[in-house]
C-alpha positions, 0 to 999 in steps of 0.5 A: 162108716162114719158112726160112733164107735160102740162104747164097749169096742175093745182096746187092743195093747199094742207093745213097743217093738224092738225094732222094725224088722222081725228076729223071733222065731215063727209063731205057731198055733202052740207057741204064741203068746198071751198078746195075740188076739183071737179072730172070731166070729162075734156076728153068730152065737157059735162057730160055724162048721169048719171054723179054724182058729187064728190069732193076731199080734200088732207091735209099734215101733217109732217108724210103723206097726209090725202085724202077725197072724198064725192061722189053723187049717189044711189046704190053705192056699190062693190062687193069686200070683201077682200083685193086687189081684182080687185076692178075697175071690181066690182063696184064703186070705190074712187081712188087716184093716187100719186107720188113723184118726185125722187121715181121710183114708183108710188101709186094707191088706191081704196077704195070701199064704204064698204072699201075694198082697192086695193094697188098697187105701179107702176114702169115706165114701170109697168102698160105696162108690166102687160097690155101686159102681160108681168108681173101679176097684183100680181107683183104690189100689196101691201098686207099688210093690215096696208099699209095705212088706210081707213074708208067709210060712205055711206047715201042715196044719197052719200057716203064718204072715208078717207084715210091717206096714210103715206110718206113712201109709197112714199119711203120718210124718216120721216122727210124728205123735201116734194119734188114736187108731182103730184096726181089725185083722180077718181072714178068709179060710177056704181049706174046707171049700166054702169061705169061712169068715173071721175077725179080731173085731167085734162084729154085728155082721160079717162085713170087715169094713165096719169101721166103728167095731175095730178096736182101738189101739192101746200103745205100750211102751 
């Protein structure tokens, strides 16, 4: 998980927030704007059946980085209803995977359309460990339900999350001087009954945790 970033991994503009909370209206499918990035499906030559189309946004703000997503499809619906269950079995899921260069761990966080999270933060060797079964799933999980905060609306033919992920969670002071970072946005959609898979990262395979193919992110303003 530690290889080289690919030379053309897209940089990804992340502008300056007007704060740490959101005002706008909801995104829908129609009204986002040019700055919301689109999940895709890079490991195929096409889109499967079934694909649904949905996009992301990431803002900063000196305290944290404010992540959107609006998603296209029916049925969209997770049958977790508590903190930290296994979200990515249960239905369909908004993630977002974060890392600051110089901290030793990285973020994943699911939201389900009722915004049920998953919080979990990976040492290098994290992930192996707990598909080995080397280590639990619980040794990665974060259980305080103020870690970040999320919000969702769901309508007919999509649904929306927010989410603000505070520096800290990445191990930075307040204050501190952003250094590079590298995220990806995915999601799981199961409204057709089978999962189909997608990310805003350039992926070889359909596996999230690629950390060297998530982009980089271009902080404005």
């Amino acid at each position: 998980m530690n290889a080289a970033p690919p030379a053309l991994a897209p940089a990804w503009p992340v502008r300056r927030a007007s704060g740490p909370t959101f005002h706008e209206p909801w995104a829908t499918p129609e009204t986002r704007g040019a700055d919301w990035q689109p999940l895709e499906q890079a490991w195929r030559g096409s889109t499967e059946e079934g694909f649904n189309g949905g996009w992301a946004r990431l803002r900063w703000h000196p305290g944290g980085l404010l992540a959107e997503g609006v998603f296209r499809g029916r049925r969209q619906t997770n049958a977790a209803r508590r903190l930290n269950e296994r979200t990515w079995e249960l239905g369909s899921v908004f993630e977002l995977f974060l890392r600051a260069d110089g901290y030793d761990r990285y973020l994943e966080l699911h939201v389900t359309p009722e915004n049920q999270r998953l919080q979990l933060l990976w040492p290098d060797d994290g992930l192996e460990s707990f598909r080995a079964g080397r280590a639990a799933l619980g040794d990665f999980l974060v259980s305080d339900p103020a870690w970040v905060t999320s919000e969702t609306r769901i309508a007919e033919n999509h649904w929306a999350v927010r989410v603000a992920v505070p520096f800290h969670c990445l191990g930075l002071a307040a204050g501190a001087t952003l250094p590079t970072m590298r995220a990806a946005v995915c999601r799981y959609d199961t409204g057709s009954g089978r999962e189909v898979l997608s990310s805003t990262a350039r992926l070889p395979a359909p596996n999230y945790h690629l950390l060297a193919y998530w982009s980089r992110l271009q902080f404005v303003g």
